[in-house]
N, C-alpha and C positions, 0 to 999 in steps of 0.2 A: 390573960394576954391582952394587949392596948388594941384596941380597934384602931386600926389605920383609915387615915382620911380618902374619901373618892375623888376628895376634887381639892385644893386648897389657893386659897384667895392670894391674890400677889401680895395684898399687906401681910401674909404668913410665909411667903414663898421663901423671902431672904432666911426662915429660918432651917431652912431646908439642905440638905447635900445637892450639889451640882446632877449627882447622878439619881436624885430622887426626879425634880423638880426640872433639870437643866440648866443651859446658859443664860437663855432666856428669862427663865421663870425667877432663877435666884436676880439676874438683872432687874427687872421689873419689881423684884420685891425689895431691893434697895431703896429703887427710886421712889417708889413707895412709901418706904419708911424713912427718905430723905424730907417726904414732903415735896416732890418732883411732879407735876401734873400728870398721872396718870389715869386712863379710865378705869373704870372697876372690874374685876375679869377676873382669873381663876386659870389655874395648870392640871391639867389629868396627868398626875404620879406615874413614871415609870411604871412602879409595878401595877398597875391598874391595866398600864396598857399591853403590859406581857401576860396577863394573866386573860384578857380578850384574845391574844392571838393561838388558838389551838393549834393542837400538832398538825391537823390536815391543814389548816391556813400556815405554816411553818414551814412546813414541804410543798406548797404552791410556791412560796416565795423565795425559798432554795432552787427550785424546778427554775424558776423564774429569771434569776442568775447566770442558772447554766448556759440558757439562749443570749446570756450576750457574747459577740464577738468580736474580738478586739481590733479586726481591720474593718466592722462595721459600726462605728461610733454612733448612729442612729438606734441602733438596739438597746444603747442604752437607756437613751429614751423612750421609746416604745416598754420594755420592761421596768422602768421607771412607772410611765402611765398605769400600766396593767396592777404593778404591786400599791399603786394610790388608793386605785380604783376599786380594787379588794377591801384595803382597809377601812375604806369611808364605808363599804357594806357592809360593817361587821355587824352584827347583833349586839345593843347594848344591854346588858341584864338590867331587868327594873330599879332594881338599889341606887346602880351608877346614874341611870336616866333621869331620875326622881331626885336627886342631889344634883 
C-alpha cells in the first residue's frame, strides 16, 4: 500500500485532486508551477484532516449545528467560533507534527 503524504508542498499541490488538496491548495500549486511568486508553504490533505477529527469531536460539531437558529443569525457565529476553536485543540499525532 503507497504511504500517503501528511503535508504536501504547493509546488506538488497542483498534482493533487481539488478534493485532496482544495481550491486553494491546487491554486497555489499552479502558481507554483507557473513560476508565480509564491512563498513556500504546504496543505494538510483532507484526509489527514478527517482522520484528526474523532467521532466524539464529530458529534460536538453536529451538537454544534443544532443550536443554530435561523431567526438568530448571530448563532451562527457564535457556533462558527465554538466548532474553530475545537478544531485548533485538536491533538496532533507526532508523525503529522514532526512532518
Amino acid at each position: 500500500m503507497e504511504h500517503l503524504p501528511t503535508i504536501i508542498s504547493f509546488a506538488d499541490s497542483a498534482n493533487y485532486s481539488l478534493s485532496v488538496v482544495g481550491e486553494k491548495g491546487v491554486d497555489l500549486g499552479r502558481m507554483t508551477s507557473s513560476k508565480l511568486p509564491v512563498l513556500p508553504g504546504f496543505v494538510i490533505p483532507s484526509y489527514v484532516f478527517s482522520a484528526l477529527l474523532t467521532d466524539s469531536v464529530k458529534k460536538e460539531i453536529e451538537m454544534q449545528f443544532s443550536r443554530i437558529e435561523e431567526k438568530h443569525p448571530d448563532t451562527i457565529k457564535q457556533v462558527s467560533n465554538h466548532i474553530k476553536q475545537r478544531i485548533l485543540h485538536l491533538e496532533i499525532p507526532d508523525e503529522i507534527a514532526r512532518d
